[in-house]
C-alpha positions as a printed NumPy array, in Angstrom:
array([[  0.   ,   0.   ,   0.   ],
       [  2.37 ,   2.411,   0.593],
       [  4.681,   1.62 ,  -2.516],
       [  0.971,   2.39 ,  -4.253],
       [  0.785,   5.865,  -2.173],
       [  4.472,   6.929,  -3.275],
       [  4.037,   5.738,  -7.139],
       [  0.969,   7.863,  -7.121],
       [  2.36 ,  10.563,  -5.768],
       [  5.419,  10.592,  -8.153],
       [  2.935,  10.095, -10.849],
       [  1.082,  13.01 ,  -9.873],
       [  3.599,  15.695,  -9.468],
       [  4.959,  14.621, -12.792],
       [  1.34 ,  15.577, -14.259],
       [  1.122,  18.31 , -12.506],
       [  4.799,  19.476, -13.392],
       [  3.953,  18.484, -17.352],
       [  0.764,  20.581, -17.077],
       [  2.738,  23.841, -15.574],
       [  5.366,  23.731, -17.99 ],
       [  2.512,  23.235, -21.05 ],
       [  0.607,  26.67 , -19.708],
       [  3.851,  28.735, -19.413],
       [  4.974,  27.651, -22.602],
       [  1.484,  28.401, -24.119],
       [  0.97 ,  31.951, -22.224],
       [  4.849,  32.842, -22.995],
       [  3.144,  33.313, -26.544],
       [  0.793,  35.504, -25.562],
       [  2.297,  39.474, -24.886],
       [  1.392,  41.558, -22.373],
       [ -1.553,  44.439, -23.218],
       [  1.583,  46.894, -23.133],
       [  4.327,  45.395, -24.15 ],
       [  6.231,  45.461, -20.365],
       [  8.858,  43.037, -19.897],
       [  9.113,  40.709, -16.377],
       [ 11.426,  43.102, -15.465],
       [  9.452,  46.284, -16.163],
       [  6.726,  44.179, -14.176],
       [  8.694,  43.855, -11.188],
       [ 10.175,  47.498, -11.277],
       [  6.854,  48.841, -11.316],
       [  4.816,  46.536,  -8.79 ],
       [  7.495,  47.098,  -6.797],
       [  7.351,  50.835,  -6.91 ],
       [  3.817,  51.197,  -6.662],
       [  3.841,  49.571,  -3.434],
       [  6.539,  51.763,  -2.278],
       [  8.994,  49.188,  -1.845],
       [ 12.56 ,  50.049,  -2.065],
       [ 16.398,  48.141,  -1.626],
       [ 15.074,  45.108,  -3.347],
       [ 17.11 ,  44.261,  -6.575],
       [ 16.121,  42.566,  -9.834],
       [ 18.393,  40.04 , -11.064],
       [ 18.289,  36.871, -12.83 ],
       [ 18.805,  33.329, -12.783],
       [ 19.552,  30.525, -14.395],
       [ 17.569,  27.516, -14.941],
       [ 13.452,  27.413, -15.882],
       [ 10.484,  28.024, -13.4  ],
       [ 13.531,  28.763, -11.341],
       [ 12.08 ,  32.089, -10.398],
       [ 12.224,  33.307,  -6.319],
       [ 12.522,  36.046,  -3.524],
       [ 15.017,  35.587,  -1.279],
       [ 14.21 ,  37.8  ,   2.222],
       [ 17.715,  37.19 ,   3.441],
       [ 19.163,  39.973,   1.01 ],
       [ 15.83 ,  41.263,  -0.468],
       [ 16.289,  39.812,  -4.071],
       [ 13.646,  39.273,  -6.782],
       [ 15.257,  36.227,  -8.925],
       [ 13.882,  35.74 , -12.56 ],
       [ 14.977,  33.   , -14.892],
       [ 15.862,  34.448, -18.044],
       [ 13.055,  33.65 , -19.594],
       [ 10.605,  35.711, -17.732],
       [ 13.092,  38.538, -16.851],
       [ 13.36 ,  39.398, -20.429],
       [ 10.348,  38.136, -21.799],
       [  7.251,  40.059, -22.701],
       [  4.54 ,  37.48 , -22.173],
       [  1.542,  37.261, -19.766],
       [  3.41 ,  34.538, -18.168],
       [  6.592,  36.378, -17.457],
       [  4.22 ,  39.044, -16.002],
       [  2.214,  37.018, -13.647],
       [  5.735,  35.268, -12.23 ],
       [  7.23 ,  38.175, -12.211],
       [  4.647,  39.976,  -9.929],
       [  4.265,  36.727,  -8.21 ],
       [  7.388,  37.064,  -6.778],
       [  7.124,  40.219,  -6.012],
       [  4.211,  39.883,  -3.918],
       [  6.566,  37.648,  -1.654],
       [  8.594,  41.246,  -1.553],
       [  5.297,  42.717,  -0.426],
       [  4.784,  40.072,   2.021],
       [  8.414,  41.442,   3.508],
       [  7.847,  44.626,   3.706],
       [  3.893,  44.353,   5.026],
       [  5.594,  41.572,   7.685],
       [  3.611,  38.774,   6.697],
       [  3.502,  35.751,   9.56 ],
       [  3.001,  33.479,   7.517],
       [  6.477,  34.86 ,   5.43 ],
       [  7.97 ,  35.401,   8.651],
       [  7.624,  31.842,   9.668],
       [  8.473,  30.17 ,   6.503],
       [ 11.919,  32.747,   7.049],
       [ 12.731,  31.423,  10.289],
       [ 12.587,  27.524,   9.595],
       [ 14.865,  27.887,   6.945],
       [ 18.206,  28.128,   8.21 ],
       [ 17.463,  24.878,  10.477],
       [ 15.741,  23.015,   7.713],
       [ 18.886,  23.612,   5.364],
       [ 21.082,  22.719,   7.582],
       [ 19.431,  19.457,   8.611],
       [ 18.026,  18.33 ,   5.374],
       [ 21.643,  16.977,   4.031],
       [ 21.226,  14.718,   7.267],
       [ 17.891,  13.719,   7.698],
       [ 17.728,  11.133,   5.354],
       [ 20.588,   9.146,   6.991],
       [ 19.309,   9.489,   9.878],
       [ 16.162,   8.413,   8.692],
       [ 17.866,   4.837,   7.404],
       [ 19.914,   4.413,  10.18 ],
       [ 16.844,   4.167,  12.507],
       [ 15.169,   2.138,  10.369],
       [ 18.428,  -0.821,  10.372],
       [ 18.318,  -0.242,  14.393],
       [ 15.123,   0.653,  15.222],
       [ 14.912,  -1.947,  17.478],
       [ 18.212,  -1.563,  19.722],
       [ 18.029,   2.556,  19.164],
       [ 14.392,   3.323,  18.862],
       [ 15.577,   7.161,  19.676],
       [ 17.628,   7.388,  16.453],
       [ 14.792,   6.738,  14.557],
       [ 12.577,   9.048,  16.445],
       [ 15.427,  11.572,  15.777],
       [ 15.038,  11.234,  12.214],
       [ 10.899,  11.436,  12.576],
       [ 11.433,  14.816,  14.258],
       [ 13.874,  16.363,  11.515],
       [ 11.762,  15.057,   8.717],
       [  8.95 ,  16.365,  10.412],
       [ 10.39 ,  19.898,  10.345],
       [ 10.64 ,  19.591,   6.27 ],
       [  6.83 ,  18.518,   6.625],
       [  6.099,  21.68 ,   8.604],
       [  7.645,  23.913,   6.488],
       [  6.016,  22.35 ,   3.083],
       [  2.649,  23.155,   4.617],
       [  3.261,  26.839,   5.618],
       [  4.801,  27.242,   2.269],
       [  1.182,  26.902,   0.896],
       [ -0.397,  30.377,   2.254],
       [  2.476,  32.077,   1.637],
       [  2.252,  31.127,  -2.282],
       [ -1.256,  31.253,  -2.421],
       [ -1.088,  35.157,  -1.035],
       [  1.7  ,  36.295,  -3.594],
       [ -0.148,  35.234,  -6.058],
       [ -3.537,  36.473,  -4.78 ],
       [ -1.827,  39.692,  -4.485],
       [  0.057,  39.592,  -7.994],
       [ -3.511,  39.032,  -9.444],
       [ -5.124,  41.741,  -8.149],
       [ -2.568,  44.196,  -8.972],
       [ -2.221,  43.026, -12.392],
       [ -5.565,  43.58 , -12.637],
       [ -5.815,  46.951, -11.487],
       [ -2.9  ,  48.177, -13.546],
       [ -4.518,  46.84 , -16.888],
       [ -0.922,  44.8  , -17.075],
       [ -3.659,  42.158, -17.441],
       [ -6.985,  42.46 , -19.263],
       [ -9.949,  40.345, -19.72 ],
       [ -8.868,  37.896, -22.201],
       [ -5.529,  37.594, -20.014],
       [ -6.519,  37.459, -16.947],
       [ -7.744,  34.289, -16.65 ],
       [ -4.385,  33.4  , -17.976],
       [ -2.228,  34.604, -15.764],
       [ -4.38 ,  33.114, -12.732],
       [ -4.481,  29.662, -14.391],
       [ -0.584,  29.868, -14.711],
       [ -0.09 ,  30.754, -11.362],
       [ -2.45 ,  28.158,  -9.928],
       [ -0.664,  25.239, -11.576],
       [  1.953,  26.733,  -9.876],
       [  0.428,  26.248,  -6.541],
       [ -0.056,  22.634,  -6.877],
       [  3.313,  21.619,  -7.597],
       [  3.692,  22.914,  -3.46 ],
       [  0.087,  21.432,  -2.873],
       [  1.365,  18.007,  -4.444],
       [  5.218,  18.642,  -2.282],
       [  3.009,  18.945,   0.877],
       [  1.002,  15.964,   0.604],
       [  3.411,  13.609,  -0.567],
       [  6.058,  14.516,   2.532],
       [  3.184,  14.01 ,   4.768],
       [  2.251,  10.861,   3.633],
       [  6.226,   9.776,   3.901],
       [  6.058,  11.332,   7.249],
       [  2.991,   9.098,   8.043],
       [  4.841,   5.898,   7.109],
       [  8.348,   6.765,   9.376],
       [  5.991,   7.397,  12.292],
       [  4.275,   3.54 ,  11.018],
       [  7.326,   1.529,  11.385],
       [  8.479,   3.402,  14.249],
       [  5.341,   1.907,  16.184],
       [  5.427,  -1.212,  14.741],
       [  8.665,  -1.894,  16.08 ],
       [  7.896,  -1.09 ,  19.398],
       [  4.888,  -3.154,  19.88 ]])
């Protein structure tokens, strides 16, 4: 059963992965009502919400697109940095709504900030850990409860990722919106793009959760 739950799982983040990728590459061939560039995007959400000290660069790699708090960066992949499509707009402000989140101090940002310096730092471990209690769970029950713990930390933060994507993008939307970046016909487009989006973190959530679920299951089957 649970070799069923982890096939699934890997079978459905590779749809939803094949179905985010399909959208961006269809609405990367649709332009923006004005012409504006992911970076002109940026600049101007940015500026509109009177956010300053946060610097536009890019990245490499696709869909590789993020904010980083620690030194208040917007990162764009090339692709939507210089591209002029409603789907280099709606990452582009998506990611600056997580620059809104900083400045308007957003918990749920907040949070997500704190957790990870420890969940970097154990991740590289966890895993290890993880096996090792498994091959002595019975003489070292605690190693495996160790492991439980740390993994359960990666679980945690998957789960407050969620709001914190869901509001950047809630608040990209409605600003695209309102500055006509969007229109009618587009706007539907950029939402969709951005949704699709979402459930690759909806789909990460789940599936650590239900590995989660099965560490905890052999840790109290071997202590019966």
């Amino acid at each position: 059963m649970i070799w069923i739950i982890f096939i699934g799982f890997a079978l459905l983040s590779w749809l939803v992965s094949y179905q985010l990728k399909s959208r961006f590459k269809a609405y990367g061939k649709i332009p923006t009502a004005n012409g504006m560039s992911g970076r002109d995007v940026a600049e101007q959400m940015l500026r509109d919400h009177g956010i300053q000290g946060v610097k536009i660069g890019t990245v490499s790699g696709q869909l590789s697109d993020h904010y980083n708090p620690a030194n208040k960066t917007v990162n764009l992949s090339h692709d939507v940095y210089y591209g002029h499509s409603i789907a280099a707009a709606a990452v582009a402000a998506h990611e600056c709504g997580h620059a809104v989140q900083h400045a308007d101090a957003y918990e749920w940002l907040g949070l997500r900030s704190k957790l990870v310096p420890i969940v970097s730092a154990t991740s590289k471990y966890t895993m290890w850990i993880l096996l090792a209690g498994i091959f002595t769970v019975q003489r070292f029950p605690a190693i495996l409860l160790f492991g439980i713990i740390l993994f359960g930390l990666t679980t945690l933060f998957s789960f407050i990722t969620l709001p914190v994507e869901i509001n950047a993008s809630s608040r990209a939307l409605a600003w695209l919106k309102t500055t006509g970046i969007t229109t009618t016909q587009t706007q539907g487009k950029a939402q969709d793009a951005l949704k699709w989006a979402a459930y690759t973190y909806v789909v990460a959530a789940l599936a650590s959760l239900a590995t989660l679920f099965y560490y905890i299951l052999i840790f109290i089957g071997a202590r019966r």
